[in-house]
Biopython code that builds the backbone (N, CA, C, O; Angstrom):
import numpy as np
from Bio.PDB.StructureBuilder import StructureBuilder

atoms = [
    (1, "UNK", "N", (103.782, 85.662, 122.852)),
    (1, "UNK", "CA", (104.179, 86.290, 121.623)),
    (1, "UNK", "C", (105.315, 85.572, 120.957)),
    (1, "UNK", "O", (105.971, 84.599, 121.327)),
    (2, "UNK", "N", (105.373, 86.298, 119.893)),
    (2, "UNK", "CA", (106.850, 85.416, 118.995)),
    (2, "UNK", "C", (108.300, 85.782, 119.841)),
    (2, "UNK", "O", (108.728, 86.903, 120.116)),
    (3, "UNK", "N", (108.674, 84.959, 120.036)),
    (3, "UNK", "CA", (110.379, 85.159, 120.543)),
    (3, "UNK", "C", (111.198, 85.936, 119.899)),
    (3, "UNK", "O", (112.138, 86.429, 120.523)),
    (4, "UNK", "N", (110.999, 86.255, 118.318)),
    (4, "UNK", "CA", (111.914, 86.513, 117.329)),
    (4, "UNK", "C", (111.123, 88.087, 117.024)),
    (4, "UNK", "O", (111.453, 88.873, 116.136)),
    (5, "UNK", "N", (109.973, 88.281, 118.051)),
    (5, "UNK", "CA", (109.719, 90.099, 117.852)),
    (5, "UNK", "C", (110.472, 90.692, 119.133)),
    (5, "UNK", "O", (110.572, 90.209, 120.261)),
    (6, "UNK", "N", (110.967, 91.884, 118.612)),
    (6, "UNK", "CA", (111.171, 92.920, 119.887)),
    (6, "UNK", "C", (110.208, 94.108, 119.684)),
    (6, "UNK", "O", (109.917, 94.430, 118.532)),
    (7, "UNK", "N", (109.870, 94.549, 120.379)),
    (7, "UNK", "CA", (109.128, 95.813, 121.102)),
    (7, "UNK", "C", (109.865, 96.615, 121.767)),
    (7, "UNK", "O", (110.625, 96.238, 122.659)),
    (8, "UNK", "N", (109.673, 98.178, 121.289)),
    (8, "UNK", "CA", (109.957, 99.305, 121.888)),
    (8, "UNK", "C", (108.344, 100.157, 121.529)),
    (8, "UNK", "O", (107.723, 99.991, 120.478)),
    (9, "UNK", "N", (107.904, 101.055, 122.662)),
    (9, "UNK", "CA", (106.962, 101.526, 122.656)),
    (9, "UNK", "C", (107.626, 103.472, 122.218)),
    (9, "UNK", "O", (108.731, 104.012, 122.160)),
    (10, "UNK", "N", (106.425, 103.840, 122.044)),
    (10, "UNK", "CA", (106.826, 105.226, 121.256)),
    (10, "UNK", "C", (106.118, 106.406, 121.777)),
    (10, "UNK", "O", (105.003, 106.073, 122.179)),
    (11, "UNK", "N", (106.389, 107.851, 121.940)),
    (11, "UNK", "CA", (105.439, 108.696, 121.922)),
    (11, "UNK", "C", (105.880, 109.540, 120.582)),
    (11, "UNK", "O", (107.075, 109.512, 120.285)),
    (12, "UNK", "N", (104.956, 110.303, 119.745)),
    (12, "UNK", "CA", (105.623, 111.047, 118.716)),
    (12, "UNK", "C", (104.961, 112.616, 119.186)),
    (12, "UNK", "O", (103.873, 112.857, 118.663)),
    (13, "UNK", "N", (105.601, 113.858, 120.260)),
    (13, "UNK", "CA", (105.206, 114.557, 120.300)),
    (13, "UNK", "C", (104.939, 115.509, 119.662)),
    (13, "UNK", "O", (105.875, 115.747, 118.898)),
    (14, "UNK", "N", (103.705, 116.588, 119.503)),
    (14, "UNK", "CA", (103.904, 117.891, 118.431)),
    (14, "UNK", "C", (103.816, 117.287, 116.769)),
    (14, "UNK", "O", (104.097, 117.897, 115.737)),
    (15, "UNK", "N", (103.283, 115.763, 116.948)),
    (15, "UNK", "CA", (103.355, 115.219, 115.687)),
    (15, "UNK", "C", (103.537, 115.667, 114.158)),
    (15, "UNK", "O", (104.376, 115.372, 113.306)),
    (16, "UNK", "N", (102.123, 116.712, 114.155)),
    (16, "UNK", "CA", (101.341, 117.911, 112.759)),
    (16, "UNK", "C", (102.753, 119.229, 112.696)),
    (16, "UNK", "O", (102.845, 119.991, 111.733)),
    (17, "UNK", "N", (103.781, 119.277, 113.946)),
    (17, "UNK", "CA", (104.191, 119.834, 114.182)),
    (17, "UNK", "C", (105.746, 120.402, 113.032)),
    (17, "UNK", "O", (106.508, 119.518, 113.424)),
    (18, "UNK", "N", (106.288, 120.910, 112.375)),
    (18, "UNK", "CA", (107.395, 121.403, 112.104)),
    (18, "UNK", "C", (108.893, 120.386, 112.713)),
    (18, "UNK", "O", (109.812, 120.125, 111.936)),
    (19, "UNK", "N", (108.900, 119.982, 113.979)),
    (19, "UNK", "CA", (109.710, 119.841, 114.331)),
    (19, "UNK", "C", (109.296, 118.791, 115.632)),
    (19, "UNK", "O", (109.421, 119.111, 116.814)),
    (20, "UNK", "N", (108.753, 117.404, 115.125)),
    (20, "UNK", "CA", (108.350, 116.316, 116.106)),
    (20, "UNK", "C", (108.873, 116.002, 116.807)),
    (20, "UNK", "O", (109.978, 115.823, 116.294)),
    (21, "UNK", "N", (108.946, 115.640, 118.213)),
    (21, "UNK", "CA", (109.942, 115.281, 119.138)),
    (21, "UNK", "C", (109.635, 113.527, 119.605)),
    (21, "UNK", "O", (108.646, 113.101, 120.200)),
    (22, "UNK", "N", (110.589, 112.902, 119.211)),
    (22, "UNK", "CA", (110.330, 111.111, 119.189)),
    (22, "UNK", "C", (110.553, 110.779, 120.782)),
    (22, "UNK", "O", (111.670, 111.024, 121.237)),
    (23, "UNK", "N", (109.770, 110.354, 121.465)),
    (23, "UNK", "CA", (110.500, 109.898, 122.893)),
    (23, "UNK", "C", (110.109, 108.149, 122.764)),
    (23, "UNK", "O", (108.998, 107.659, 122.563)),
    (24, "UNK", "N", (111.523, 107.389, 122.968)),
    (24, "UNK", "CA", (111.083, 105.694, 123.307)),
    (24, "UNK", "C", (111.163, 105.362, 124.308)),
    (24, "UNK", "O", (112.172, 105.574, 124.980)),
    (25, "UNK", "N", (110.236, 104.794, 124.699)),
    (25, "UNK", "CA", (110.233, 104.181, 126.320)),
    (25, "UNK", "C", (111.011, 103.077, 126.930)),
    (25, "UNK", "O", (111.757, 102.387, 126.235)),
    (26, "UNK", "N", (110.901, 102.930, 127.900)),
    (26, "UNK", "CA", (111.591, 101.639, 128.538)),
    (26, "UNK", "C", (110.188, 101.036, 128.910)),
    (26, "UNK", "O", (109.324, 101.515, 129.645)),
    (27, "UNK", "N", (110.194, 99.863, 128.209)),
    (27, "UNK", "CA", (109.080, 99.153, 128.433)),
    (27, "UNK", "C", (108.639, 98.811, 129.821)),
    (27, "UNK", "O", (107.520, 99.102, 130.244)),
    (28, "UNK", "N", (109.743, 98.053, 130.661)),
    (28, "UNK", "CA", (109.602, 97.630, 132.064)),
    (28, "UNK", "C", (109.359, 98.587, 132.925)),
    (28, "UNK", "O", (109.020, 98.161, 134.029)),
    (29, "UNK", "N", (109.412, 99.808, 132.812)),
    (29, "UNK", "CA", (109.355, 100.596, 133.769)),
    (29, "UNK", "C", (107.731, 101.076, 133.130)),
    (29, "UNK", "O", (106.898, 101.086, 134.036)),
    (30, "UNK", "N", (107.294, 101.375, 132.070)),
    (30, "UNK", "CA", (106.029, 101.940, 131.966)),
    (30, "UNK", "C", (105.749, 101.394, 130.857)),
    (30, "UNK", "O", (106.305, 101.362, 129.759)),
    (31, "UNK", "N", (104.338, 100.748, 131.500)),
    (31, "UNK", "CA", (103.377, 100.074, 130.639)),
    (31, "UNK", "C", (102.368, 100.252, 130.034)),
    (31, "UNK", "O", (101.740, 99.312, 129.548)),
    (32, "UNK", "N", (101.851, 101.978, 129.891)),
    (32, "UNK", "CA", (101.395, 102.489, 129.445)),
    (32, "UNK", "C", (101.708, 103.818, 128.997)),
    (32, "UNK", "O", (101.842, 104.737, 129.805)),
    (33, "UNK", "N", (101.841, 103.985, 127.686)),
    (33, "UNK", "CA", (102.405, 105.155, 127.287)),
    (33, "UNK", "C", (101.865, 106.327, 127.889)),
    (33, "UNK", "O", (102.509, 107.317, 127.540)),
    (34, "UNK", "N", (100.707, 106.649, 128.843)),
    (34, "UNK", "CA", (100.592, 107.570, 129.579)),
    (34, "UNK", "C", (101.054, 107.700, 130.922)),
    (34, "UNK", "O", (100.604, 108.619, 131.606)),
    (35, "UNK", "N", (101.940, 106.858, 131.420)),
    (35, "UNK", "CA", (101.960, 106.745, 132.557)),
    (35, "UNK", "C", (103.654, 107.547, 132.095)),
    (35, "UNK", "O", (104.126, 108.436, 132.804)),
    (36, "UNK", "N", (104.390, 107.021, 130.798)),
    (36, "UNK", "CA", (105.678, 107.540, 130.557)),
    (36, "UNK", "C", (105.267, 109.057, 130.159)),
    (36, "UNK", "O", (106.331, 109.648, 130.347)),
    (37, "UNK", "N", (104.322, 110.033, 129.711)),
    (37, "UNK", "CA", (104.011, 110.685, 129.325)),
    (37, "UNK", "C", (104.041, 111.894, 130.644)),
    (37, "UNK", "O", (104.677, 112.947, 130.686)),
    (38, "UNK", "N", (103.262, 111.398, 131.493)),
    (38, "UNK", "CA", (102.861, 111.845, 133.029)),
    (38, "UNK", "C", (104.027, 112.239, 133.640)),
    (38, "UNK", "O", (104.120, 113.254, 134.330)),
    (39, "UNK", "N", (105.306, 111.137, 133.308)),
    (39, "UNK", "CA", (106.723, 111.276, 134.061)),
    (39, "UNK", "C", (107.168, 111.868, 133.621)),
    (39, "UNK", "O", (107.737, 112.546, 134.476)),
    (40, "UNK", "N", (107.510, 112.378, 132.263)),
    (40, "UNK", "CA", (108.450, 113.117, 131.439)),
    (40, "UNK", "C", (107.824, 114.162, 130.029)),
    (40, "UNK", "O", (108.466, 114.634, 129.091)),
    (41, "UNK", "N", (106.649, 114.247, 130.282)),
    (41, "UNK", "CA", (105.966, 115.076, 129.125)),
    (41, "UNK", "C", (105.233, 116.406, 129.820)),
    (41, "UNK", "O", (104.992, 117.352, 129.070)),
    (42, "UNK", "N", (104.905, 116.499, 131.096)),
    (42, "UNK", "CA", (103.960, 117.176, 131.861)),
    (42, "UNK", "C", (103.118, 116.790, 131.870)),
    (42, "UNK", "O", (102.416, 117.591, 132.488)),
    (43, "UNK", "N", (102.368, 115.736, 131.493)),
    (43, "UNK", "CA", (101.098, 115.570, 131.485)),
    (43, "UNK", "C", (100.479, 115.370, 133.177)),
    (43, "UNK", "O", (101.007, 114.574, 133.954)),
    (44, "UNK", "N", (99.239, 116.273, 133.570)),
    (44, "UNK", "CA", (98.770, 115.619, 134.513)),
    (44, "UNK", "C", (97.846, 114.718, 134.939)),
    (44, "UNK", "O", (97.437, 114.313, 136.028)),
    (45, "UNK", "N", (97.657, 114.540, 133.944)),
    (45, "UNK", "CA", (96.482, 113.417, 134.041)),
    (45, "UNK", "C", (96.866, 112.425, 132.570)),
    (45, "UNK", "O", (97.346, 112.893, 131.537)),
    (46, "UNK", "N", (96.487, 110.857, 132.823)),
    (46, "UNK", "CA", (95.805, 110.340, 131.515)),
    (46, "UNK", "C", (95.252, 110.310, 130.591)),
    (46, "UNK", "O", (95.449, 109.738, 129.518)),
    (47, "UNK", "N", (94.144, 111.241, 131.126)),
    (47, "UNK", "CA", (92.607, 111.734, 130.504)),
    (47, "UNK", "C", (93.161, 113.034, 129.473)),
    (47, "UNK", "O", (92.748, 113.317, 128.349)),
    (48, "UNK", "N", (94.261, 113.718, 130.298)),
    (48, "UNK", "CA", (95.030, 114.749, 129.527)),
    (48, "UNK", "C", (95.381, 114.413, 128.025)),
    (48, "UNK", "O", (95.132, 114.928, 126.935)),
    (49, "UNK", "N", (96.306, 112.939, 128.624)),
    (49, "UNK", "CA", (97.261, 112.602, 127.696)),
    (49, "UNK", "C", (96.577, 111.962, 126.309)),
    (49, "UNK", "O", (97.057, 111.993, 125.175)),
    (50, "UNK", "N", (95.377, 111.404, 126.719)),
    (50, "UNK", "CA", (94.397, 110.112, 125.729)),
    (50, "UNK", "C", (93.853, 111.567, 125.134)),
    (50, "UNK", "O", (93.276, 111.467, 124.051)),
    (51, "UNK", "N", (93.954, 112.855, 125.673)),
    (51, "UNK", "CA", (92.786, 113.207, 124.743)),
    (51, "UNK", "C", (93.716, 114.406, 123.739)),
    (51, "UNK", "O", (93.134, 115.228, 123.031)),
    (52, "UNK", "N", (94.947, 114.331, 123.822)),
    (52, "UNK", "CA", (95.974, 114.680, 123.059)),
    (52, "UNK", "C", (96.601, 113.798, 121.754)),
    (52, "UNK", "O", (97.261, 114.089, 120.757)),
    (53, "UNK", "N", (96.031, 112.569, 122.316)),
    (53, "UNK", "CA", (96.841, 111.259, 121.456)),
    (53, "UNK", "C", (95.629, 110.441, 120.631)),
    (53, "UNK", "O", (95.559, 110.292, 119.411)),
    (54, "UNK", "N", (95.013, 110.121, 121.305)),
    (54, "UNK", "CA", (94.045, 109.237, 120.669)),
    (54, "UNK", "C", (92.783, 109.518, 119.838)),
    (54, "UNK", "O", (92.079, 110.404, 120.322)),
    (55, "UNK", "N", (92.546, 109.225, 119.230)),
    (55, "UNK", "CA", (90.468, 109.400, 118.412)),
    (55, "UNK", "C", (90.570, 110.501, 117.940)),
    (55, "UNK", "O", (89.515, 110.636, 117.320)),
    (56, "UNK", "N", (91.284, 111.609, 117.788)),
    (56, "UNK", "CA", (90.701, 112.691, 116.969)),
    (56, "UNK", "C", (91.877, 113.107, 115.873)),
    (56, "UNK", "O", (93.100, 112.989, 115.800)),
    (57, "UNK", "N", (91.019, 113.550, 115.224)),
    (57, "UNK", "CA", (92.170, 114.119, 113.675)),
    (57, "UNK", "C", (92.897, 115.459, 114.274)),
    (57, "UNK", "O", (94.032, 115.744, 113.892)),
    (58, "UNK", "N", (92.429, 116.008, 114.917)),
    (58, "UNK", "CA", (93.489, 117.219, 115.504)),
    (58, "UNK", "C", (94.363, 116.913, 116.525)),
    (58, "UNK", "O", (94.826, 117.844, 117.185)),
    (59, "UNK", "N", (94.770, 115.414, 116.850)),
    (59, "UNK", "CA", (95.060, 114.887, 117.822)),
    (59, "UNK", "C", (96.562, 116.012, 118.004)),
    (59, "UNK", "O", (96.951, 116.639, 117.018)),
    (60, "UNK", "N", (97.071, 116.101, 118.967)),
    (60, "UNK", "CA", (98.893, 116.717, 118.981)),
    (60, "UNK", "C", (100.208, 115.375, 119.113)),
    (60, "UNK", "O", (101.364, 115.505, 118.711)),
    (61, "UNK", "N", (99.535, 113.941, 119.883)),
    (61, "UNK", "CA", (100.465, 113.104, 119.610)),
    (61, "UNK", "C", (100.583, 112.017, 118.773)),
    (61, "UNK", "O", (99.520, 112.072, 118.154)),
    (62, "UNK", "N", (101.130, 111.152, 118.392)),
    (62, "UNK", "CA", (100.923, 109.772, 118.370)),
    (62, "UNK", "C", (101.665, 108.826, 118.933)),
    (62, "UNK", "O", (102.858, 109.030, 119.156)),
    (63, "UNK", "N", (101.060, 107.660, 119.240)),
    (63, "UNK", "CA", (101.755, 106.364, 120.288)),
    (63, "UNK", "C", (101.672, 105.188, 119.248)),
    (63, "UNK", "O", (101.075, 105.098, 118.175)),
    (64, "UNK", "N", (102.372, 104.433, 119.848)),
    (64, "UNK", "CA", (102.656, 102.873, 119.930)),
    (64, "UNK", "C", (103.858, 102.687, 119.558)),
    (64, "UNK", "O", (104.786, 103.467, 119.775)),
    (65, "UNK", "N", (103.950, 101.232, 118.741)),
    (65, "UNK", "CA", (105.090, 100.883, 119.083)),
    (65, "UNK", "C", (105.945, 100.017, 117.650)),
    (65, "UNK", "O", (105.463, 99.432, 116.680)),
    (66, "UNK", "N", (107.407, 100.268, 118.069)),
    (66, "UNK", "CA", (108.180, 99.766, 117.063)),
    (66, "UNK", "C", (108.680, 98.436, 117.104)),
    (66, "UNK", "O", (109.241, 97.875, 118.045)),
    (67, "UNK", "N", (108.371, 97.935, 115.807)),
    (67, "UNK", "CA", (108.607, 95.930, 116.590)),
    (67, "UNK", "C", (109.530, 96.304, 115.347)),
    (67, "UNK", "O", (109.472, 97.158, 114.462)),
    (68, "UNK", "N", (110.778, 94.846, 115.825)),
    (68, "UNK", "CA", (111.516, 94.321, 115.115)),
    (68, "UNK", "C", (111.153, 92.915, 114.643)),
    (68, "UNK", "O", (111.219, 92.031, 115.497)),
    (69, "UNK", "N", (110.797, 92.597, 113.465)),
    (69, "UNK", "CA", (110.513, 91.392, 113.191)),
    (69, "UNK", "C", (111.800, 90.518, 112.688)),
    (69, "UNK", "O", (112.066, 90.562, 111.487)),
    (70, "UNK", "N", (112.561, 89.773, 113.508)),
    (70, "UNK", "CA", (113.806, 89.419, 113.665)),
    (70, "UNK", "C", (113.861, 88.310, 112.832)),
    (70, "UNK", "O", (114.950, 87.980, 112.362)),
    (71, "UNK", "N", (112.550, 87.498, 112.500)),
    (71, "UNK", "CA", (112.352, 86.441, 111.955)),
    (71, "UNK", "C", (112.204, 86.425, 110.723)),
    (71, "UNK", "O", (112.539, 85.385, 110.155)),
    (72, "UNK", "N", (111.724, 87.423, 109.993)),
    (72, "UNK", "CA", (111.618, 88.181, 109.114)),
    (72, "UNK", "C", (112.654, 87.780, 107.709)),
    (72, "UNK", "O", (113.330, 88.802, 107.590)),
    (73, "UNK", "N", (112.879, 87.280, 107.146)),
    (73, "UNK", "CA", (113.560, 87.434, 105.374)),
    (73, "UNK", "C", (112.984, 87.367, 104.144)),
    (73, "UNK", "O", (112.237, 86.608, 103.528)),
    (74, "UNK", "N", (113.759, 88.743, 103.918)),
    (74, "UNK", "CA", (113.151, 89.489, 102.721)),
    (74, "UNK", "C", (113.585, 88.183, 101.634)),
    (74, "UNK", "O", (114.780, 87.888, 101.626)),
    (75, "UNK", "N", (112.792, 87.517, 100.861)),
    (75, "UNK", "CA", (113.039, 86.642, 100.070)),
    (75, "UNK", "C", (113.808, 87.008, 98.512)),
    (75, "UNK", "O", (114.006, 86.213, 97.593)),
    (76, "UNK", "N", (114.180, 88.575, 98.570)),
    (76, "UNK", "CA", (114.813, 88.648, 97.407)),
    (76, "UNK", "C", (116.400, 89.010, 97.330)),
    (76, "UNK", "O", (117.255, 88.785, 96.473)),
    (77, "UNK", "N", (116.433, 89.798, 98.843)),
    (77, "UNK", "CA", (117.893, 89.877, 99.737)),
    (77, "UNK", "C", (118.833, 88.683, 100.459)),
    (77, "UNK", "O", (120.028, 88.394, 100.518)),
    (78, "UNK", "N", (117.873, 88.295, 100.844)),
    (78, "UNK", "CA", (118.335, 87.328, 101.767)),
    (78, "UNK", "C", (118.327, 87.695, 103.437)),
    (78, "UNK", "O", (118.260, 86.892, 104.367)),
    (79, "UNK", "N", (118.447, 89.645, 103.512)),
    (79, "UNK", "CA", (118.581, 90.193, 104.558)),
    (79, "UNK", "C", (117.120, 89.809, 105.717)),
    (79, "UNK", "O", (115.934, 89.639, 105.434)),
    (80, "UNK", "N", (117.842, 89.774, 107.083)),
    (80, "UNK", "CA", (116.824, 89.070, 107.704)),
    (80, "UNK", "C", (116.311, 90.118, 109.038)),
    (80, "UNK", "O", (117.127, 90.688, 109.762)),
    (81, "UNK", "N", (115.373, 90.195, 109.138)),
    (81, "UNK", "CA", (114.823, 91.578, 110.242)),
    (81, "UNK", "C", (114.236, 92.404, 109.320)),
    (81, "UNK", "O", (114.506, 92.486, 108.121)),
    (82, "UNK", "N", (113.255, 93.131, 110.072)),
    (82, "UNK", "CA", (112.285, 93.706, 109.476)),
    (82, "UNK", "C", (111.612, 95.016, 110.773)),
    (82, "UNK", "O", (110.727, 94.605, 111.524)),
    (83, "UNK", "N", (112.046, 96.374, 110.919)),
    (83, "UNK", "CA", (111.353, 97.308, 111.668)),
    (83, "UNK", "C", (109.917, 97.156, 111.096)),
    (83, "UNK", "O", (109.807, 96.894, 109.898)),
    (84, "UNK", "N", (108.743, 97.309, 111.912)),
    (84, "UNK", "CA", (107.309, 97.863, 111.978)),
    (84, "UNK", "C", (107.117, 98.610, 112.985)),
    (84, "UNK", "O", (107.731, 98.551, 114.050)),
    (85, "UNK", "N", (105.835, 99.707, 112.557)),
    (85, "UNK", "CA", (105.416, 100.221, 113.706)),
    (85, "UNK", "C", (104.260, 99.848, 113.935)),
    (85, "UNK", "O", (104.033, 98.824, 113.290)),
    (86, "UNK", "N", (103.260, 100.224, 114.638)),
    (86, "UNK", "CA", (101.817, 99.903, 114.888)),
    (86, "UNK", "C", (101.509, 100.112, 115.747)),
    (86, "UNK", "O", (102.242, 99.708, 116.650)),
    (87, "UNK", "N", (100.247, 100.872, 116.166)),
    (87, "UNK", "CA", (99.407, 101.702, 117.051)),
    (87, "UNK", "C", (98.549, 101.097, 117.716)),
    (87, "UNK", "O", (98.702, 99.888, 117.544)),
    (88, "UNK", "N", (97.630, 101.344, 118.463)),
    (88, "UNK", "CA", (96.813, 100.533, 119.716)),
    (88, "UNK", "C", (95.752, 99.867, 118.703)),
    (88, "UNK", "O", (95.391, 100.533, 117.733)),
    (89, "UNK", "N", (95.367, 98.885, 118.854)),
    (89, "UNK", "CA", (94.018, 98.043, 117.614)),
    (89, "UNK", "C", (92.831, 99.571, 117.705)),
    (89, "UNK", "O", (92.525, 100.155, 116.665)),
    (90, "UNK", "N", (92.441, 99.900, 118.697)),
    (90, "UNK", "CA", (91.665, 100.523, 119.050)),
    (90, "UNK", "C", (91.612, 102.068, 118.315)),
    (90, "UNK", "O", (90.645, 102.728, 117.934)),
    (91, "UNK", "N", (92.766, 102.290, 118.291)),
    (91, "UNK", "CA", (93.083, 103.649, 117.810)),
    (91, "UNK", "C", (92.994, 103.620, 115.924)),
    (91, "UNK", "O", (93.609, 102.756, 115.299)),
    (92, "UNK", "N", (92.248, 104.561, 115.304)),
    (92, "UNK", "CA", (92.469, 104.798, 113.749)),
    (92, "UNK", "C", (92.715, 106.152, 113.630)),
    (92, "UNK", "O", (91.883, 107.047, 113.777)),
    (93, "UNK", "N", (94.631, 106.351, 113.186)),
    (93, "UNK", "CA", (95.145, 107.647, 112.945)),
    (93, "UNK", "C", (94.938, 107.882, 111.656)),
    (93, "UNK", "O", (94.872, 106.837, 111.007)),
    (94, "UNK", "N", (94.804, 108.905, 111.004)),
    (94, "UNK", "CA", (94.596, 109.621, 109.386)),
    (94, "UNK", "C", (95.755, 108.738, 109.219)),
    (94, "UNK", "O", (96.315, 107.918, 109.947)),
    (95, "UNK", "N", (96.024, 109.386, 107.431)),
    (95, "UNK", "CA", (96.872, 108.811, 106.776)),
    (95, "UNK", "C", (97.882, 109.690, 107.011)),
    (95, "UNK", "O", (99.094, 109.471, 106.983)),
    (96, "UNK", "N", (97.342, 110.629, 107.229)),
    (96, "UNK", "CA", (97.956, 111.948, 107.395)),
    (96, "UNK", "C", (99.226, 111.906, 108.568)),
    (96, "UNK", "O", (100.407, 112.240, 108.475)),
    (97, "UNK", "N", (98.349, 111.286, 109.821)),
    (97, "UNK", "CA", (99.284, 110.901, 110.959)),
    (97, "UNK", "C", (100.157, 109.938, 111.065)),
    (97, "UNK", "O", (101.166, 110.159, 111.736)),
    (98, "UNK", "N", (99.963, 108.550, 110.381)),
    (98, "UNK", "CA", (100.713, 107.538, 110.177)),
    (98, "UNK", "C", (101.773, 107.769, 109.011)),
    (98, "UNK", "O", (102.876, 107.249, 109.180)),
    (99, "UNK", "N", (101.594, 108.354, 108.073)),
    (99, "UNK", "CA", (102.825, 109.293, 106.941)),
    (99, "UNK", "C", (103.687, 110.102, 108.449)),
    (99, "UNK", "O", (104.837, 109.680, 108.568)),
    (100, "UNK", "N", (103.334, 110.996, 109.375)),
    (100, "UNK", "CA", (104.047, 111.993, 109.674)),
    (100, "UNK", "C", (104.549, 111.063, 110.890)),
    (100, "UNK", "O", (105.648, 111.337, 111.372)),
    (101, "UNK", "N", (103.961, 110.196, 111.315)),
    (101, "UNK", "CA", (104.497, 109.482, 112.850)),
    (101, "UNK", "C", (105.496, 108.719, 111.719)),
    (101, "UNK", "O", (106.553, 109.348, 111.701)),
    (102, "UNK", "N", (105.529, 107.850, 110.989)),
    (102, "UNK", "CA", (106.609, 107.395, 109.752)),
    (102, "UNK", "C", (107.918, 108.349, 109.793)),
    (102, "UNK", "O", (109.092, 108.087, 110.052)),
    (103, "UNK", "N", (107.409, 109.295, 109.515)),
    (103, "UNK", "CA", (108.817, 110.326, 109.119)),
    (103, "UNK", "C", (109.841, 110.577, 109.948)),
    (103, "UNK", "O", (111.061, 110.640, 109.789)),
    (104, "UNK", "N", (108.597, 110.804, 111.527)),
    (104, "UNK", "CA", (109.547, 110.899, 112.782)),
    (104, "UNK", "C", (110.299, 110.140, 113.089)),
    (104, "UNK", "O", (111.522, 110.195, 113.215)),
    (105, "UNK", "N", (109.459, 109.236, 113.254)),
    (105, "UNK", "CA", (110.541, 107.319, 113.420)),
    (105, "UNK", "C", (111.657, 107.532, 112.618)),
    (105, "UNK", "O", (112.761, 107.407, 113.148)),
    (106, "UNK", "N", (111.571, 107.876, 111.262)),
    (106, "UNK", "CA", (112.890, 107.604, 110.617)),
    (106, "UNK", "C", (113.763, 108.651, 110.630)),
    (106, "UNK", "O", (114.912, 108.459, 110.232)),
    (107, "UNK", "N", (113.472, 109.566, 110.959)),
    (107, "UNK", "CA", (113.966, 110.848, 111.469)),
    (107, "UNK", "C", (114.817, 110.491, 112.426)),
    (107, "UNK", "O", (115.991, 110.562, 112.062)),
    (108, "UNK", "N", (114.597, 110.020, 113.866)),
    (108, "UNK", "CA", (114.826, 110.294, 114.896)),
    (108, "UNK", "C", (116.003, 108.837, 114.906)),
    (108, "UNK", "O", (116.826, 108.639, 115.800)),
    (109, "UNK", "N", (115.767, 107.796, 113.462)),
    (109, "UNK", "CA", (116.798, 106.276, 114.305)),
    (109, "UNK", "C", (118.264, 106.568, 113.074)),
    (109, "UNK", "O", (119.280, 105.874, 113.084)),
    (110, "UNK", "N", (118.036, 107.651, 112.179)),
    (110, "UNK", "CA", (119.165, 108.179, 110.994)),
    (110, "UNK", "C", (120.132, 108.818, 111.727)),
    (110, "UNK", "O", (121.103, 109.320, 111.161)),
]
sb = StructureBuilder()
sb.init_structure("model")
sb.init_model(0)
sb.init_chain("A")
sb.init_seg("    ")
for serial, (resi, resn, name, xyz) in enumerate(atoms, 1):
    if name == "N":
        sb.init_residue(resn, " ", resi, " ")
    sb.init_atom(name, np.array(xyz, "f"), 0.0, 1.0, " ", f" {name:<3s}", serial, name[0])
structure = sb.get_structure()
C-alpha cells in the first residue's frame, strides 16, 4: 500500500439510530471487524455480526474504515492530508447509510 495512507478501521453501532455509537479499532489486535465486535459489542457469533452489518437496507451497523490520505494537497489551500472513509468493496450501503455512517464519523472526531 501507499506509505503516506493511514488506516483506522470502524464499527458505527445503532447506525438508523437517534444516538450512534462510533467504536475504532486497534488494527493489530483485530483484523476483522467482527472479531472486535465479538470482544466488545456482545456479539456471539460472526454470522451474528455480518448479518447486522452487511447486505441489507435494515442493516443496525456499519463498518470499515477511515484512511488518512497524508499525501494528499488540496491544490487551492495548499493544506496537505485528506480523511476518507470506505467500506468493504463487497459491501453496497444506501445513501441513506453512508450520509448517517458520515455524520457519526464527524460526530464522534469534533
Amino acid at each position: 500500500g501507499d506509505d503516506a495512507v493511514r488506516e483506522v478501521k470502524f464499527v458505527v453501532s445503532g447506525v438508523r439510530s437517534a444516538a450512534p455509537a462510533v467504536y475504532f479499532m486497534n488494527n493489530t489486535r483485530y483484523k476483522l471487524h467482527a472479531e472486535f465486535a465479538q470482544a466488545h459489542l456482545g456479539y456471539a457469533s460472526r454470522g451474528a455480526f455480518d448479518a447486522d452489518t452487511y447486505f441489507r437496507a435494515e442493516r443496525r451497523n456499519t463498518a470499515g474504515s477511515v484512511l488518512l490520505q497524508a499525501g494528499y494537497v488540496d491544490a487551492r489551500s495548499g493544506v496537505r492530508g485528506a480523511y476518507t472513509f470506505s467500506f468493504w468493496p463487497t459491501d453496497a450501503p444506501s445513501a441513506e447509510h453512508v450520509l448517517r455512517t458520515h455524520a457519526a464519523l464527524n460526530a464522534s472526531c469534533a
